[in-house]
C-alpha positions in Angstrom: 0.0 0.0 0.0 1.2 3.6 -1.1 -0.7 6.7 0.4 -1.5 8.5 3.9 -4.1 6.6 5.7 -7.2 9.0 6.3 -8.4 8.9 9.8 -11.3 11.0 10.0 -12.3 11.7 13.6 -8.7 11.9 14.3 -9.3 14.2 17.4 -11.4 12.2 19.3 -10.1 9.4 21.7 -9.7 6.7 19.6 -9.1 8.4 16.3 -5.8 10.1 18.4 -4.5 6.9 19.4 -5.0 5.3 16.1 -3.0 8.2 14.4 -0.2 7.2 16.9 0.1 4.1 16.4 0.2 4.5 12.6 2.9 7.2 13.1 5.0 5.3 15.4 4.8 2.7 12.6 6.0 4.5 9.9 3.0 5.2 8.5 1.4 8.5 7.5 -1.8 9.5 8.9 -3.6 12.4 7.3 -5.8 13.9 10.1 -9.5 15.0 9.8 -11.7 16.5 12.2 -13.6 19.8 12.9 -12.1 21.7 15.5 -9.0 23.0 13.8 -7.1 23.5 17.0 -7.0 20.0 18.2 -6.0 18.7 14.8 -2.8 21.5 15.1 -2.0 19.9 18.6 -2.5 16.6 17.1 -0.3 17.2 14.3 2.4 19.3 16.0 2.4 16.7 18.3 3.1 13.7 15.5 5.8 16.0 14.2 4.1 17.6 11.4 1.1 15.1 10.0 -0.9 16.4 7.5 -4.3 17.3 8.3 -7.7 18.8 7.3 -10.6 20.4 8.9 -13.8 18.6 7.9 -17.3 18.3 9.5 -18.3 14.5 8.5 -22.1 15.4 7.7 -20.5 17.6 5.3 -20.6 15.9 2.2 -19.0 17.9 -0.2 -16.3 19.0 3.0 -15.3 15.0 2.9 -14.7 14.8 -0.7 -12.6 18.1 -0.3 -10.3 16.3 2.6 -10.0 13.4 0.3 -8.8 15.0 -2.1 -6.3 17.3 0.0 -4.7 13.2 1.2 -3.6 12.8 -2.8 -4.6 10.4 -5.6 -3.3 7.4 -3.8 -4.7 6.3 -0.1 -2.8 3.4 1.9 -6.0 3.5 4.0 -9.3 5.4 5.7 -10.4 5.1 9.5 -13.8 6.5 10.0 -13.1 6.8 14.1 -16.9 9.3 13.9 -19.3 8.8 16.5 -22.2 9.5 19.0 -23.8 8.3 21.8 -27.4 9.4 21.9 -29.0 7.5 24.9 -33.1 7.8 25.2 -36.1 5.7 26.0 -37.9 5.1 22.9 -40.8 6.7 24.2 -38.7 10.0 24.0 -36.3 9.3 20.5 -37.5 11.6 18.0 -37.7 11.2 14.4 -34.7 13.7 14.5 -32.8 11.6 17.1 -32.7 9.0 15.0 -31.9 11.0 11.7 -29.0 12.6 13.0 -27.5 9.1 15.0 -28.2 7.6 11.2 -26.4 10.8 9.5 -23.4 10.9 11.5 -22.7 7.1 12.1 -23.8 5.5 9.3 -24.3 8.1 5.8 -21.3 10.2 6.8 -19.0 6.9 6.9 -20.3 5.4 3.3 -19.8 9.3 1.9 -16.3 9.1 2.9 -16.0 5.8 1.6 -17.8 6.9 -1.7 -15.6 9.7 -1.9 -12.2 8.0 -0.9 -12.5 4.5 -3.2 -10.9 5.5 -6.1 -8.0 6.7 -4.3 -7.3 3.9 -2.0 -7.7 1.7 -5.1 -5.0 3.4 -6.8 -3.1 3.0 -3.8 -3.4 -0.7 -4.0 -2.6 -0.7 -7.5 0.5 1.2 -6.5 1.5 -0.9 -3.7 1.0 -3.9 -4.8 -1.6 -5.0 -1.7 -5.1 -3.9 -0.5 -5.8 -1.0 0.9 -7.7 -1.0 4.5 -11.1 0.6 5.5 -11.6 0.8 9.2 -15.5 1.5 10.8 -16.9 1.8 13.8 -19.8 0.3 15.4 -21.1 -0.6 18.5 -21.2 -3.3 21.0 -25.0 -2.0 21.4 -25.3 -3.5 17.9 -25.5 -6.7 19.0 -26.1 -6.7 22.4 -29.5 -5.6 23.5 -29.3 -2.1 26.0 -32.3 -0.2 27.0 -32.2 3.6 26.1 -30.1 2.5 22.9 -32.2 2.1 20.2 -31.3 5.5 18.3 -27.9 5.0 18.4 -27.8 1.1 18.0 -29.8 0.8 14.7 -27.4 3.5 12.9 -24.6 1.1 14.3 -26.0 -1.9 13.1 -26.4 0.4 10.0 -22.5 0.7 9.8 -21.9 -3.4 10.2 -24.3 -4.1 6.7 -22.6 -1.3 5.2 -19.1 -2.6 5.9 -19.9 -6.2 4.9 -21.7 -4.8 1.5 -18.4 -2.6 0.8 -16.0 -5.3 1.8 -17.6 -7.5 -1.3 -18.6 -4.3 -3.2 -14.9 -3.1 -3.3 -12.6 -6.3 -3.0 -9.9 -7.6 -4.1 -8.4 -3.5 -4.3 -9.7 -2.8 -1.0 -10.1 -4.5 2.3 -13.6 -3.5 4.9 -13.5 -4.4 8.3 -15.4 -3.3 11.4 -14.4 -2.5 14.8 -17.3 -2.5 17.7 -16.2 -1.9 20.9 -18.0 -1.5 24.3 -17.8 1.6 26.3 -14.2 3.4 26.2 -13.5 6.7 27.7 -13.4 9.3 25.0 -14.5 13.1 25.3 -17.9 11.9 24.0 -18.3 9.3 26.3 -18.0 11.7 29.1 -21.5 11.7 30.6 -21.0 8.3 31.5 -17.6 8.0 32.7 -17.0 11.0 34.2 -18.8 10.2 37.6 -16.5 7.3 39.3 -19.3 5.2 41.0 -21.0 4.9 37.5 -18.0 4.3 35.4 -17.5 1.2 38.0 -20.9 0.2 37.8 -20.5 0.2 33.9 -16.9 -1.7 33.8 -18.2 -4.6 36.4 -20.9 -5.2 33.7 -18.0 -6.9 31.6 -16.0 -10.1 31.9 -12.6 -8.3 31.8 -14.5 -5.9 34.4 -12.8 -2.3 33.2 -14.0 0.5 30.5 -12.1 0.7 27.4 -9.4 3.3 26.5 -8.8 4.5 23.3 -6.1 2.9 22.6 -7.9 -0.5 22.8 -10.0 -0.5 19.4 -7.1 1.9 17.7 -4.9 -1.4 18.7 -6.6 -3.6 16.5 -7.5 -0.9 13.8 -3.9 -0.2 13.2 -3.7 -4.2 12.6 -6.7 -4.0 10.0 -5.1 -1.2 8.4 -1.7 -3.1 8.1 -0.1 -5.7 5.7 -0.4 -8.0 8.6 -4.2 -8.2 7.7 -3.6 -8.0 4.0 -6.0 -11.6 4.1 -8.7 -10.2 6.4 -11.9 -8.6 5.1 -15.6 -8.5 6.0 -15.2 -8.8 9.8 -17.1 -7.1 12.6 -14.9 -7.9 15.7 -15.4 -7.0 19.4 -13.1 -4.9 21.0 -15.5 -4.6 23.9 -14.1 -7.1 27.1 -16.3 -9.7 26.3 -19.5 -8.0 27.0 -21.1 -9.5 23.8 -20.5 -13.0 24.2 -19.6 -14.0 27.7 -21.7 -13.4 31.0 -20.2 -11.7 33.6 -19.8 -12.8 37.0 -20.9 -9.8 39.0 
């Protein structure tokens, strides 16, 4: 693979330590996010990465960051997310449009907008380029108060398996779904200590998550190391999908 690896939502908790780890690699990320500020901390702080300031509902603002990466894209992280948590009783049509708009459309419009470039970065390279999502552990798992939030993240799962057949053998799909992990927009729920235990002892390996946990095992989708490895939605989430917990 030849090219920057986009990782849109580069600011955010997991989207940082993902752009570490592919720095400390070798590898080149090309930062996207908002908030231009963080990105220049971000960057400065990776020694000079490239970067972009994009809103991800922007449409036309994603193909513009795209094209800022160059012709040729080693890979694309979508690290974009939110947690809206209601009863259903009190989701609104707009809850759920803008949970679907944010997780789901804004990934497959940087997809859309990124495919001819990370094909010609296979091309070039010689290997398949890598496309990281995000979804959910709430996806599979049944929580109350998620519905909003867990429909646009099953959302994300089809769309990853239909893109990892759509858009093989040049590019590679996978899907990341991780339980709850202490990022800036997980704050409501981690930021009080008795309710961020409550929350951890809820999972087999009884902690919360830190961003570096799902970057960990994007930064191997991303790599050569998982140059056979496509169409997979995998956990990153302490067993709380598949295993009962003692406590």
């Amino acid at each position: 693979m030849t090219g920057h690896v986009l990782v849109f939502g580069a600011t955010g908790g997991i989207g940082a330590a993902l752009s570490r780890r592919l720095r400390a690699r070798g590898g080149t990320p090309f930062l996207v996010a908002r908030d231009r500020g963080r990105l220049e901390a971000l960057a400065s702080e990776l020694g000079g990465a490239p970067f972009h300031p994009a809103d991800a509902t922007d449409a036309a603002a994603l193909r513009a960051a795209v094209a800022a990466a160059g012709p040729a894209l080693a890979g694309l992280a979508f690290c974009v997310g939110s947690i809206p948590l209601k009863p259903l009783a009190r989701l609104t049509e707009a809850d759920f449009l803008d949970a679907f708009r944010l997780n789901t459309l804004a990934a497959a419009m940087a997809v859309q907008a990124a495919a001819p470039a990370l094909a010609a970065g296979a091309k070039e390279g010689g290997t398949p380029s890598g496309v990281v999502l995000f979804s959910s552990v709430a996806a599979r798992a049944g929580f109350p108060n998620h519905a909003a939030i867990a429909a646009a993240k099953a959302g994300v799962e089809g769309l990853a398996l239909s893109l990892a057949a759509e858009l093989a053998p040049a590019v590679r799909v996978n899907c990341v779904a991780p339980s709850l992990t202490r990022t800036r927009i997980a704050e409501p729920l981690t930021k009080s200590p008795q309710m961020a235990e409550a929350i951890a002892k809820l999972h087999p390996l009884p902690r919360l998550g830190e961003g570096d946990d799902p970057a960990a095992l994007a930064d191997f989708l991303l790599s050569d190391a998982a140059g056979w490895i496509t169409g997979q939605v995998v956990g990153v989430d302490g067993g709380r999908s598949t295993v009962r917990s003692k406590g």
